[in-house]
N, C-alpha and C positions, 0 to 999 in steps of 0.2 A: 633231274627235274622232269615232270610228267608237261604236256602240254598237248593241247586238244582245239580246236577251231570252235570246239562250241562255248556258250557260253558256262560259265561255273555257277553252281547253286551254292558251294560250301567248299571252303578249304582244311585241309588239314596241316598242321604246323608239327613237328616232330622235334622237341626236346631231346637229344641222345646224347647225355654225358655220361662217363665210368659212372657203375656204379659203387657200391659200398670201398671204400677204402678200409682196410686193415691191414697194419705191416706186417701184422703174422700171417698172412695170403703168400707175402713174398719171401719169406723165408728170415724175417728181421724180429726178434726176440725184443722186442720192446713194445714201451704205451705206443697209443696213436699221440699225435702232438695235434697242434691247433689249426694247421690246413688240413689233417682228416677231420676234424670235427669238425670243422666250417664246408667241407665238400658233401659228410654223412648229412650234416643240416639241411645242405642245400636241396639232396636228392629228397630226404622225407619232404621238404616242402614245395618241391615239384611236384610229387607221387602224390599227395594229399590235393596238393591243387586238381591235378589232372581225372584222380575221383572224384572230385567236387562237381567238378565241369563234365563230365561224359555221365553218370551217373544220379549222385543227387539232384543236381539243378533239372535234369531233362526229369528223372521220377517226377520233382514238384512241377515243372510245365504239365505230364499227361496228368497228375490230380486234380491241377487246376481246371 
């Protein structure tokens, strides 16, 4: 953890989970089953959030 006497204007939060899962990364000759689809879901709807938030939302604040 960072930590500083002065006061903070902004924080940053860091989301860091595995990324993509695929059993054939590990050497396993099969489908993915339904905890890699639900962990792949999860990551695109982190990654999509996180452009939303750092990118879209501030572009429309400077247009506005």
């Amino acid at each position: 953890a960072l930590h500083s006497q002065q006061l903070t204007l902004a924080s940053v939060i860091v989301v860091d989970t595995p990324g993509l899962r695929n059993p054939r990364h590990s050497g396993d000759d099969r489908a993915a089953g339904f905890s890699e689809l639900c962990h792949n879901y999860l990551q695109e709807r982190l990654l999509e959030h996180y452009f939303n938030h750092t990118f879209t939302n501030t572009l429309e604040r400077y247009t506005q």
